[in-house]
C-alpha positions as CSV (number, residue, x, y, z in Angstrom):
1,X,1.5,-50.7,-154.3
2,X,2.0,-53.2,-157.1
3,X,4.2,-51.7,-160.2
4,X,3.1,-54.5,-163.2
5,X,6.3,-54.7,-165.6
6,X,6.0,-56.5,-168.8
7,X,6.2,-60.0,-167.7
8,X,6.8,-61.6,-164.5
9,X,5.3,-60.6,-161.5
10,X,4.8,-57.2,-160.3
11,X,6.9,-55.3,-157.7
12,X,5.3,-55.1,-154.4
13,X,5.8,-52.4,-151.9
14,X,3.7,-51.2,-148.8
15,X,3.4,-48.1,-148.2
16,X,2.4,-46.2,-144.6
17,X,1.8,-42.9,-143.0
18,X,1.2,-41.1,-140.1
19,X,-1.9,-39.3,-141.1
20,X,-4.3,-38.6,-144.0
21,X,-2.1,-35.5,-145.1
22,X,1.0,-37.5,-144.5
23,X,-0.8,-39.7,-146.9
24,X,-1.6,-38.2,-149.3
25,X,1.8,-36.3,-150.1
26,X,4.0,-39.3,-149.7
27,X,1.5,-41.8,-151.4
28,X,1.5,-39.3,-154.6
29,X,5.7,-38.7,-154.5
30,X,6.4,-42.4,-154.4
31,X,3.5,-43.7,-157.3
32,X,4.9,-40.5,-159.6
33,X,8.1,-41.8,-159.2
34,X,6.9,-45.1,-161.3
35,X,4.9,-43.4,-164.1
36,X,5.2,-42.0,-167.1
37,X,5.9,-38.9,-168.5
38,X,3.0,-36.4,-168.5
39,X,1.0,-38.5,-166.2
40,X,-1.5,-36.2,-164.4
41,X,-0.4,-35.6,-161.0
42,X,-3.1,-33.6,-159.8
43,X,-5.6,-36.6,-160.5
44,X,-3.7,-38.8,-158.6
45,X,-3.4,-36.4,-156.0
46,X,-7.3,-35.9,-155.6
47,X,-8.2,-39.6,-156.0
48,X,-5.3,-40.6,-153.0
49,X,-7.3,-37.4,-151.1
50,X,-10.5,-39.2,-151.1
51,X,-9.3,-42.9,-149.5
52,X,-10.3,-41.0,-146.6
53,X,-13.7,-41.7,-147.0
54,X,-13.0,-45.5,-147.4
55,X,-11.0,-45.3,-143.9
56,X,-7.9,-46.2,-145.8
57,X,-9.4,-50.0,-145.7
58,X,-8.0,-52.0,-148.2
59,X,-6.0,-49.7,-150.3
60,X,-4.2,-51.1,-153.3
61,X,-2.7,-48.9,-155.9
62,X,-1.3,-50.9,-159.4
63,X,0.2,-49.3,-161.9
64,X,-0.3,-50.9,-165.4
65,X,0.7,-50.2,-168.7
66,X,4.1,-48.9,-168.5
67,X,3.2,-46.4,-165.8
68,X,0.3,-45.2,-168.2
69,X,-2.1,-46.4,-165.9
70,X,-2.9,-46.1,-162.0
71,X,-5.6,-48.0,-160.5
72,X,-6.4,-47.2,-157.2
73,X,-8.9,-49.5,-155.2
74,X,-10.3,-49.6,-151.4
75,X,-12.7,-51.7,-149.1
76,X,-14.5,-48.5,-148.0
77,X,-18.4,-47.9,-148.5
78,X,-18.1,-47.3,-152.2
79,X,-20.1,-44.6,-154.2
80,X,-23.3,-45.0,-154.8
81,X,-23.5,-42.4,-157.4
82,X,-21.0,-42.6,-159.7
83,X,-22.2,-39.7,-162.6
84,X,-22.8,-37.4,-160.0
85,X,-19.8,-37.8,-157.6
86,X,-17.5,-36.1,-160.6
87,X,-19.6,-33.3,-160.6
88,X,-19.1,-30.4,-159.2
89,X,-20.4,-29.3,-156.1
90,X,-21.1,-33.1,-155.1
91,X,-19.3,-34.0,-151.8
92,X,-20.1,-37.0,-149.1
93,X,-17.6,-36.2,-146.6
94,X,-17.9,-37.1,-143.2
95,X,-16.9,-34.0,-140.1
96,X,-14.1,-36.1,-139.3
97,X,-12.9,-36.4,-143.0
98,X,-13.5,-32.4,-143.3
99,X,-10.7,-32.0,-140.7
100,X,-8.4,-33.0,-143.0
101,X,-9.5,-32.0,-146.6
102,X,-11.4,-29.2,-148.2
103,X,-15.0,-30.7,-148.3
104,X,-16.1,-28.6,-151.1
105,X,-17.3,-31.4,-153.2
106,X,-15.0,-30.5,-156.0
107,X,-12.0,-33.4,-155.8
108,X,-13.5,-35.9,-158.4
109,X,-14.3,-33.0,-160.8
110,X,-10.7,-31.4,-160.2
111,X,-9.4,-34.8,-161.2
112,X,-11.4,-35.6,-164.2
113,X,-10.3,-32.2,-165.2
114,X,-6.4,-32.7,-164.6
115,X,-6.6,-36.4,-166.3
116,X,-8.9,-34.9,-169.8
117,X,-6.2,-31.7,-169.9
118,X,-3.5,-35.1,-170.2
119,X,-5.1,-36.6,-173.0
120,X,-6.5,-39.4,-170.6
121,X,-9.5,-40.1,-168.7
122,X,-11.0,-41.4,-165.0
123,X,-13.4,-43.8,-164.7
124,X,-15.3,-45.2,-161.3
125,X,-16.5,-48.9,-160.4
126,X,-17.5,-50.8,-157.6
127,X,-15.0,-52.9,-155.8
128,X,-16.0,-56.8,-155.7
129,X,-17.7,-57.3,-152.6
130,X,-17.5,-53.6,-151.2
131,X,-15.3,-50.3,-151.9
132,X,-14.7,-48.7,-155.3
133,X,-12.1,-48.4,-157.8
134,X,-10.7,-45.4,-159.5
135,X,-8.8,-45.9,-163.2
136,X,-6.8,-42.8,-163.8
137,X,-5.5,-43.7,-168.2
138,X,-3.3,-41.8,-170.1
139,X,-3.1,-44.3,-172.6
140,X,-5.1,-43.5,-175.9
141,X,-6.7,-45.8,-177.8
142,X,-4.9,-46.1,-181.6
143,X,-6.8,-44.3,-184.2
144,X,-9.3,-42.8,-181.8
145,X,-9.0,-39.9,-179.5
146,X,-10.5,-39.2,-176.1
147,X,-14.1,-38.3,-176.8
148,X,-14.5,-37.0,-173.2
149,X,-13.8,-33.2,-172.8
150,X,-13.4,-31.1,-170.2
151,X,-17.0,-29.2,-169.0
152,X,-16.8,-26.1,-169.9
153,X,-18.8,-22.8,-168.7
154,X,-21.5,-21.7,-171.2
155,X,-20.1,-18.2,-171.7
156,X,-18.0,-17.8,-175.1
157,X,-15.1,-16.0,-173.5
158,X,-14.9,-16.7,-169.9
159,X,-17.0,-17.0,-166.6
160,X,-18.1,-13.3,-166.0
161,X,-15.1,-11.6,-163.6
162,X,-16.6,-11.3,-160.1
163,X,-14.7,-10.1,-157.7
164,X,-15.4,-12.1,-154.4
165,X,-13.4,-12.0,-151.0
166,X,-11.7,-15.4,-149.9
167,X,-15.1,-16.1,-147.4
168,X,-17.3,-14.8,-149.8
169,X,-15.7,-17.4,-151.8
170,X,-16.0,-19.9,-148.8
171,X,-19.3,-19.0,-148.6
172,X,-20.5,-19.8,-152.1
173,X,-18.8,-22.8,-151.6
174,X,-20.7,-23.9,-148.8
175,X,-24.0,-23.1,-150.1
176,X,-23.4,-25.4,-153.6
177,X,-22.1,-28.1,-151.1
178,X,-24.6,-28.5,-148.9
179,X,-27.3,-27.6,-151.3
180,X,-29.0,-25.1,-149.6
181,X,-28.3,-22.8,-146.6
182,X,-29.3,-20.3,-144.5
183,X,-27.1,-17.7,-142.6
184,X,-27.2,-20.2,-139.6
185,X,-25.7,-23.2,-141.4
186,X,-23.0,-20.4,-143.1
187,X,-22.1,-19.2,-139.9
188,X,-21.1,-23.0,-138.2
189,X,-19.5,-23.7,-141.3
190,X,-16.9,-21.1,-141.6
191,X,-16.9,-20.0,-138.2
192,X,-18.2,-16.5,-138.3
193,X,-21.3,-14.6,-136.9
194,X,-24.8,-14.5,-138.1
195,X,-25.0,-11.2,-139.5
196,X,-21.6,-11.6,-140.9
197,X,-23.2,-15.0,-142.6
198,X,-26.3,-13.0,-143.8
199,X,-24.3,-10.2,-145.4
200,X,-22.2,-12.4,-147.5
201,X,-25.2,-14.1,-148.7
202,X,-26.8,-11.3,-149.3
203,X,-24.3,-10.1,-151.5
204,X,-23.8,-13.1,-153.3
205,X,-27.4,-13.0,-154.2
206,X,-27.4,-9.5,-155.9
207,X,-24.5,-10.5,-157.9
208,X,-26.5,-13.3,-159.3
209,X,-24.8,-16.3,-157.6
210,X,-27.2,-17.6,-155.3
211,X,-31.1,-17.6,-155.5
212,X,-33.4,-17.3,-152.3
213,X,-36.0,-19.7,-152.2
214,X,-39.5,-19.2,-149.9
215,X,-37.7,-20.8,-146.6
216,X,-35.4,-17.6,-147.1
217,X,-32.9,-20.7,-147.7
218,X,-30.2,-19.6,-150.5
219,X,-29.6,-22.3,-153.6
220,X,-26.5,-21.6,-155.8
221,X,-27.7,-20.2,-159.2
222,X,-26.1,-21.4,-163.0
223,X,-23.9,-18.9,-162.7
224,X,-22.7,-19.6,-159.5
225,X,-22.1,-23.2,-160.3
226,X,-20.2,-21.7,-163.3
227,X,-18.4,-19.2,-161.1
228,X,-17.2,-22.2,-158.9
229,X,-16.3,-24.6,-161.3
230,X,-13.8,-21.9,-162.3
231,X,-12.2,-21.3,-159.1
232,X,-12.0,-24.6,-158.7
233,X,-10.7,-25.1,-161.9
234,X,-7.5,-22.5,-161.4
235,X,-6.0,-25.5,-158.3
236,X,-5.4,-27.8,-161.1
């Protein structure tokens, strides 16, 4: 981690752990202790979350601008798509990285989320050579505000109230991340039984949140995307 005063030449400090949890709860306590005020947390938390699909290789975390800005870079594979990894719903991780975070393709979304509610921003590059780097600014440009917003659900008061159970949740979940799914797939996922699988999906489709295609495959509909984005939404 390199803290960049003004002047001079930054403090330097390495930083380890004994795991990716470990990680990321000890990487976030110790960079929030060198920012400033009202710098999203949550953001930072999600961006540290995902080094684990760079391995860890090559992490270096500066923080610029009077602890208004965090850049966070690794030697991992990088991101090939950019716009779409901070959507919702969009998630590359590995079965070894799903041991040890939620998988649901909502991290980069949760964290562009967190840093627009701060007045600030997130933006993604490629690393030179290999890996990616994440800017996380809460630093407004005089005379100007941020021009990007949170997305927001296309209903004028709120998401429609559904009232799901925590795996009917899961399930949802599951089906937005790995685009499409059949009770099979929903059943390995989340550990339960076939029929269990096919009657959660089932009633996820007559409440409008999934759609059955001619493979008998279910796709998440708008309004399950929307649904998600605001559970997903209430973490931050």
């Amino acid at each position: 981690m390199a803290v960049y005063g003004e002047g001079g030449n930054p403090e330097i400090m390495e930083i380890s752990a004994s795991g990716p949890r470990a990680a990321t709860s000890k990487f976030t306590r110790l960079i929030m202790e060198h920012v400033a005020g009202g710098f999203p947390e949550e953001a930072l938390r999600e961006i540290l979350e995902n080094l684990i699909h760079a391995d860890y290789r090559g992490v270096v975390v500066s923080i610029l601008d009077g602890g208004r800005t965090v850049r966070v870079s690794d030697r991992g594979p990088g991101i090939r798509d950019k716009v779409r990894a901070m959507e919702f719903g969009f998630s590359g991780a590995s079965p070894e990285a799903l041991r040890h975070i939620r998988g649901v393709g909502a991290g980069l979304g949760i964290a562009r989320e967190a840093a627009v509610r701060a007045g600030g921003k997130i933006e993604i590059e490629d690393n030179i050579g290999t890996g990616t780097v994440v800017t996380i600014s809460t630093k407004k440009e005089e005379g100007s505000r941020s021009k990007e917003k949170p997305s927001r659900p296309r209903y004028p008061d709120a998401v429609p109230k559904i009232n799901l159970s925590e795996r009917q949740q899961k399930t949802l979940l599951t089906v937005m991340e790995e685009g499409e799914a059949g009770p099979s797939t929903v059943a390995e996922v989340l550990e339960v039984s076939v029929s269990t699988a096919y009657r959660d999906l089932s009633v996820l489709e007559e409440q409008g949140l999934l759609l059955c295609e001619e493979s008998g495959k279910r796709v998440i509909s708008p309004l399950g995307r929307d649904l998600v984005q605001a559970i997903v939404s209430s973490w931050v």
